[in-house]
C-alpha positions in Angstrom: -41.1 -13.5 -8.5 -39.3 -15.1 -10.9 -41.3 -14.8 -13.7 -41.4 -11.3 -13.5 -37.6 -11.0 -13.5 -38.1 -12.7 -17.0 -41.4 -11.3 -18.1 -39.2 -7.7 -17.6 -36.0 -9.1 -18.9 -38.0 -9.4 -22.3 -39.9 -6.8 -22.0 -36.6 -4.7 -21.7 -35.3 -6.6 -24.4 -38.2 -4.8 -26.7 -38.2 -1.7 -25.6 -34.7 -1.4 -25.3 -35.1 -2.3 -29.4 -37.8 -0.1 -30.0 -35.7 2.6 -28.4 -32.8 2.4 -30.5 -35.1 2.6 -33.5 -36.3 5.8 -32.5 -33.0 7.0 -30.8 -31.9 6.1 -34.8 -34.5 8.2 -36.2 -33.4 11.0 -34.2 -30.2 10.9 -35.3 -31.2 11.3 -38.7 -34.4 13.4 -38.5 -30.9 16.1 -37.0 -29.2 15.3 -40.0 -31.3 16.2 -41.9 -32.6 19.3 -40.2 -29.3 20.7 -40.5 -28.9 20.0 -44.3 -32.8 21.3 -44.9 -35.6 20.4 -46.2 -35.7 22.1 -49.8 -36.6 19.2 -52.2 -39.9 16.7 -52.4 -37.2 14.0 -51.8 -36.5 15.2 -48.5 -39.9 16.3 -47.2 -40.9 12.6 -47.9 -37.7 11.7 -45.9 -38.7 14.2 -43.1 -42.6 13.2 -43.5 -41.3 9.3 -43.1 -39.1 10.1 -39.9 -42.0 12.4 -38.1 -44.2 8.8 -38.3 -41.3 6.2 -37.5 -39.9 8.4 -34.4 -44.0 8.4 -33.5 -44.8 4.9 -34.6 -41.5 3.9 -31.9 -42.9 5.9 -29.4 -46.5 4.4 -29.8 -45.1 0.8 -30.1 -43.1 1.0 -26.9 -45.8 1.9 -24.7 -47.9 -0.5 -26.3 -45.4 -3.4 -25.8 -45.7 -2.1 -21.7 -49.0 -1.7 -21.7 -49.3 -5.7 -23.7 -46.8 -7.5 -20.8 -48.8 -5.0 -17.9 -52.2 -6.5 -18.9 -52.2 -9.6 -17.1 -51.4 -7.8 -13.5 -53.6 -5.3 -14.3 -56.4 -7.9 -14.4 -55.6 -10.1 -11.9 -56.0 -6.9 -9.5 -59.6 -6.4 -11.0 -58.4 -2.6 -12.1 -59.4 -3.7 -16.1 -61.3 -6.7 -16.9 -60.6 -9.3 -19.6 -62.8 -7.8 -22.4 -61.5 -4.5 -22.0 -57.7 -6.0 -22.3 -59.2 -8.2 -25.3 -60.9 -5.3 -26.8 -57.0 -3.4 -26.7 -55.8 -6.4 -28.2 -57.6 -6.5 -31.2 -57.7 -2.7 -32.1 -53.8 -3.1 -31.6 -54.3 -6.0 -34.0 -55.9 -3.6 -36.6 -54.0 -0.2 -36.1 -50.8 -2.9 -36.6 -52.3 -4.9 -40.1 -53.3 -1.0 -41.2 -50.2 0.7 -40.8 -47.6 -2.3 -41.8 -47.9 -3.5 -45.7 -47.0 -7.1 -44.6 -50.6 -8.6 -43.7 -53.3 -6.2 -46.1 -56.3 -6.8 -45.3 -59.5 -7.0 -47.3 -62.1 -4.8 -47.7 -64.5 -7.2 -45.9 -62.4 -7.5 -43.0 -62.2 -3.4 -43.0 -65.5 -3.6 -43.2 -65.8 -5.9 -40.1 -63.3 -4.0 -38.2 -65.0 -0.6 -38.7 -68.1 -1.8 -37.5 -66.9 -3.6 -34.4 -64.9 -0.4 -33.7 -68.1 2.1 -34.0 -69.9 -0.3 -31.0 -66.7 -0.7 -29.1 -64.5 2.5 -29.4 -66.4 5.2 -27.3 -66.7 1.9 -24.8 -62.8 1.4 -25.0 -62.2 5.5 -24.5 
């Protein structure tokens, strides 16, 4: 029991972060709704907020469904590889979308084929 009062402690922790992020985008996604969008500056702006607001959204309920996995197997209602499988396209989707980590074209390569065997599997 006790390790699920920590397990949720920091999973709180994170989503509580990821939260504030998007509550932030909000904030200025109203700002500047109300000022308009009449310039290409500001459509990038307004392009750039529509994704991070998603991309909070997206990473929250992946962070849950990340610290849920190991219940979820342990009660046989997904197995290992399908949690594995998760793992790495979260792994991809994450090295795709942030410009830390870019990957080569081999490994793209790679990736796309694993996910056209796996992804209709996955779905």
């Amino acid at each position: 029991m006790e390790s699920i009062v920590i397990l949720r402690g920091v999973l709180d922790m994170e989503i509580r972060s990821i939260a504030s992020h998007v509550l932030e985008g909000l904030r200025d996604l109203e700002e500047l709704l109300s000022t308009g969008v009449w310039d290409w500056v500001r459509e990038s702006a307004f392009r750039w907020l529509l994704y991070s607001i998603s991309q909070g959204i997206l990473d929250a309920l992946a962070a849950l469904i990340a610290e849920l996995a190991k219940p979820l197997v342990e009660r046989c209602i997904v197995s290992e590889s399908f949690v594995s499988d998760i793992a790495r396209v979260a792994r991809l989707r994450n090295r795709l979308a942030h410009v830390y980590r870019k990957p080569s074209l081999d490994e793209l390569l790679a990736e796309a084929q694993w996910l056209r065997e796996k992804a209709r599997e996955i779905i």
